[in-house]
N, C-alpha and C positions, 0 to 999 in steps of 0.2 A: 920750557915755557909754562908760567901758570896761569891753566885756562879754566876757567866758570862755564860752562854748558847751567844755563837756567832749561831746567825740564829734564833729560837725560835719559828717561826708558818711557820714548815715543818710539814709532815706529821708523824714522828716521836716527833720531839721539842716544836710541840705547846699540845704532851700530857706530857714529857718530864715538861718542863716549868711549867704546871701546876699540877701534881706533885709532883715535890720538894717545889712550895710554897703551897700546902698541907699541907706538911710537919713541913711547919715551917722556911725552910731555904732563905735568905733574897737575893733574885732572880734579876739578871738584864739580859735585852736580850737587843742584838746586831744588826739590820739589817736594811734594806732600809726601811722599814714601808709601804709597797709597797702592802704586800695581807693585803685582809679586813678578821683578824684574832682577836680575841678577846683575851688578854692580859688577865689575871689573876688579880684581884683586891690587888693591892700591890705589883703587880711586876714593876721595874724600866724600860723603853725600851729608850735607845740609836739607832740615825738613823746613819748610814753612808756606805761608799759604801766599803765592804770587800775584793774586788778585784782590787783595789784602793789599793795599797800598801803604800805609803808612807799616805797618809791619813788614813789607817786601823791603825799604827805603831803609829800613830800621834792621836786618839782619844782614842785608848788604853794605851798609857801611862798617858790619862789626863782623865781616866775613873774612878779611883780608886783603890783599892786593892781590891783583891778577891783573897780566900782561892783556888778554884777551877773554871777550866775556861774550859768549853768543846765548844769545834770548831765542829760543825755538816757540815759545808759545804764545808770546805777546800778540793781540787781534783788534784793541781797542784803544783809540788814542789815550785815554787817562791811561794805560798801561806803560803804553810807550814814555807817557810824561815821567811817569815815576823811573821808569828805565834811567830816563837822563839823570831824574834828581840821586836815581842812588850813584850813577856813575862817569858822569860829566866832571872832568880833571883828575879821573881815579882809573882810568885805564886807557893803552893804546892802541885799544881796537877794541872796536863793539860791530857784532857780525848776527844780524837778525834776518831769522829766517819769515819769508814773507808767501806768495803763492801768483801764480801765473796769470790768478783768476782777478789780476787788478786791472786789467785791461780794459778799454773798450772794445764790445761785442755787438756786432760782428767788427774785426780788423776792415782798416782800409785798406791794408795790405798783407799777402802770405809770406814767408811764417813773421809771426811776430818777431820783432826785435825788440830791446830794451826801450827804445825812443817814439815807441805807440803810446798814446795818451791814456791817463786813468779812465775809468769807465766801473765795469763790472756791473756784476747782477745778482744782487742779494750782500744780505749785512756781513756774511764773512768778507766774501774781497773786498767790499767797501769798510769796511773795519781795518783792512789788509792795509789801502790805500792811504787812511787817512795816517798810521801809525808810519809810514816810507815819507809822506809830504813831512810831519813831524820833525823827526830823525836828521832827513837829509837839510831841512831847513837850517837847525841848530848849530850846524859847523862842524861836526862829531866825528871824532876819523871812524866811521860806520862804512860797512857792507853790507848791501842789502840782495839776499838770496832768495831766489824763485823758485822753489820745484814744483812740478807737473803733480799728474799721476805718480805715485807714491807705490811701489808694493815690495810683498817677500815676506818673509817667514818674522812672526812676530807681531805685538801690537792687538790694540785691543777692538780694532775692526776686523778680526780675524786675516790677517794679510792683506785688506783691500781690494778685496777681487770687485770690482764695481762692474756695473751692468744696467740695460737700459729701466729697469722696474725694480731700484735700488741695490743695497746693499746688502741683503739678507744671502743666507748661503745655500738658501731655497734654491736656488739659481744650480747653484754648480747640480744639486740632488736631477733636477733637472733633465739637466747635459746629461747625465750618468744613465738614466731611464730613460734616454731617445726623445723626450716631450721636447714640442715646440718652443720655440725663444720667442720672445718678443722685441721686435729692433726697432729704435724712434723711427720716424721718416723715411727712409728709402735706404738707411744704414749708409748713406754714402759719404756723411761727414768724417772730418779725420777727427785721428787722435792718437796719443803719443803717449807711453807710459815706460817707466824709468824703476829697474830695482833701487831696491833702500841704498846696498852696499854702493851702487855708483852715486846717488846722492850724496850718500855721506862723507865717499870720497871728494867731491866737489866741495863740502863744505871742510872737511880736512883741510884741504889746497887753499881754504881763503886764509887760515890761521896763522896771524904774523905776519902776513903777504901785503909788503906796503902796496904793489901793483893795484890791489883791489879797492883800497881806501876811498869811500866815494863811490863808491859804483855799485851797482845792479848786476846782476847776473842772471843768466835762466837756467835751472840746472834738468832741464825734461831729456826727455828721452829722443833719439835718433829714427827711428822706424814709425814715418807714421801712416797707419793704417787707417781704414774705413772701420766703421762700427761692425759692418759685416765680417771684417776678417777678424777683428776683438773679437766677436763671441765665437767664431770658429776655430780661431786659435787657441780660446780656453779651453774647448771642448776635446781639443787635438793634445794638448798639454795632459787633460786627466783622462786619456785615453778613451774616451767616448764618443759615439758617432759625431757623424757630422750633422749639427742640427738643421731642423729645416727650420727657415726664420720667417717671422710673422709680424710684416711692416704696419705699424699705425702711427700716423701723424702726429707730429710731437703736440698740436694742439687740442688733439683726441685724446691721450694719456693727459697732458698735462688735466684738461678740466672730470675725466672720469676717476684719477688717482692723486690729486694735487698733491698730498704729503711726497706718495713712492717716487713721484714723478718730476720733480721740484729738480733737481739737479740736469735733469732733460733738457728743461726751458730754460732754466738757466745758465746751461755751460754746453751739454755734451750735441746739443742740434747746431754747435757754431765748429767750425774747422778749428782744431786746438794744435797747433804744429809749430814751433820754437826753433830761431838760430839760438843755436847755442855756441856761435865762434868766440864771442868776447869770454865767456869760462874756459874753452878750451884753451884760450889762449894765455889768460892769467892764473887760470888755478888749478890745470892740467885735468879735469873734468873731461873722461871717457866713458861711453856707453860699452862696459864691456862684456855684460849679460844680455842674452836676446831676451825678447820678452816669451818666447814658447819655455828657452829655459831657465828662466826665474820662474814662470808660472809652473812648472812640476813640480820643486819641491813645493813649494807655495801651496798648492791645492792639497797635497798630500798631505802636508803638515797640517795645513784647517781642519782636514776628515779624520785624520789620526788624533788631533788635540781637543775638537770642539763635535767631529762626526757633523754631519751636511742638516740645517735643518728641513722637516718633508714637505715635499714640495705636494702634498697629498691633502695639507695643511693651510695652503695657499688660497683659498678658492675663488679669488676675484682675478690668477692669472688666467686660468681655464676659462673663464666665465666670458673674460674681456675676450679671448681670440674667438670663443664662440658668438661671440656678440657682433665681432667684427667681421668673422667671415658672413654671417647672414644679413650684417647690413649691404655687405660690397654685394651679395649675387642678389639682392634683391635691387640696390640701384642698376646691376646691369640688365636684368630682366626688366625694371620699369624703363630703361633709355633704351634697352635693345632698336636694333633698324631705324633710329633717329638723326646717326651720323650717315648722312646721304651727300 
């Protein structure tokens, strides 16, 4: 089968990519050629710039025919539009990867299914959303794929090890020298995270699969934990203690760190927990890495490739738990003996 992957060495795409030509199937990617990612021996790569509209339209019509075309990076409807104009009547399957985060938050119901209303919080998943209403409006034999939490060895978030006061790897240096964690809220919300390889495998299984035509999937992860067991798990993964963790209200972070803390308010203080039966069912999508061990190599890989940046370096995390502990024991000394 000749399949188009637009994007190709994401963190998803570049296992994605290598995978179907595994497989056998006769593989071209699409993108700027911009990371130093390794190409698959026999796979075809196409440079050009995808946000770049009349140029995307313009090298995709003179790219050739392909059975199957999945768009990994499209986030904005004019993207999506050009999607159709380069390939509405020029392929049998168009399989666009999308994100979890198109939901309404909080759910009226646990775990999410496919058939929870749009929603979300901030301009990626509603970028996400409008590009699905699009797509699915037009008639398109399209698939539209969800993944979670996202990690594993590779990509240019260094693996994605996320955490409640961003994404730096300040974090893990952290873990490693026994310092305090910082956890939203009371750590008790869930969440669900999914190696690359089992994603990519989900989106393998959509390729060519009439079952799928039309439909939506979620491709997250099986194991959902609290935030509290996230950060202890990571810590348990790169073999360091077990931290003590230091609750402050996701609306205390959000207004003292708005940038680090952005992702808090917006996603990780709501339950993030996904059926995933209708992928298991069409596109044989299994969770078959735990997440303790994807996260070893994972961790090791970021310190041995990029080394942890110092968390010595940081000094608004320090600052804030010492801020916070002395506001908590001064409100209890000023309410002390008042609960009679």
């Amino acid at each position: 089968m000749r399949v188009l992957i637009i994007g190709g060495t994401g963190l998803i795409s570049t296992a994605l990519t290598r995978q179907l030509a595994a497989r056998g199937e006769a593989v071209t990617v699409f993108n700027r050629g911009q990371r130093d990612v390794a190409i698959p021996a026999g796979v075809r790569q196409l440079t050009g710039d995808r946000y770049d509209a009349a140029e995307f339209v313009r090298c995709m019509r003179t790219a050739g025919e392909f059975d199957c075309v999945i768009d990994m990076i499209t986030y904005q409807a004019e993207e999506a539009a050009a999607l159709v104009e380069a390939f509405a009547g020029r392929t049998g399957h168009l399989i666009v990867s999308s994100t979890i985060d198109v939901y309404q938050k909080p759910a009226p119901h646990y775990p999410y299914t496919e058939s929870i209303p749009y929603g979300g919080i901030g301009a990626y998943p509603l970028g996400k959303a409008a590009c699905e209403r699009l797509l699915l409006q037009r008639g398109l034999p399209v698939t539209i794929l969800r993944p979670a939490h996202t990690y594993g060895v590779g990509g240019h978030h260094r693996g994605h090890v996320i955490h409640s006061m961003g994404k730096g790897t300040f974090f893990l240096d952290r873990l490693k020298k026994g310092k305090p964690a910082i956890v939203h809220g009371d750590g008790s919300s869930l969440w669900a995270s999914c190696h690359l390889e089992d994603v990519a495998a989900g989106f393998a299984g959509a390729v060519g699969n009439s079952a799928a035509v039309g439909k939506t999937y979620h491709l997250a992860g099986d194991e959902a934990m609290t935030w509290n067991r996230y950060h202890e798990t990571v810590a348990e993964a790169m073999g360091a203690p077990k931290p003590e963790l230091v609750h402050i209200p996701t609306a205390v972070l959000r207004r003292v760190a708005p940038n680090r803390c952005r992702l808090v308010a917006e996603n990780f203080q709501f339950n993030n927990i996904f059926d995933n039966t209708a992928a298991k069912r069409d596109l044989g999508f299994r969770q078959t890495i735990s997440f303790i061990e994807g996260m070893r190599p994972t961790i090791a890989w970021v310190e041995r490739t990029f080394g942890f940046d110092p968390s010595d370096d940081d000094p608004l995390y320090d600052r804030l738990i010492e801020s916070w502990r002395g506001a908590t024991d001064r409100l209890v000394d000023e309410l002390a003996g008042l609960d009679q």
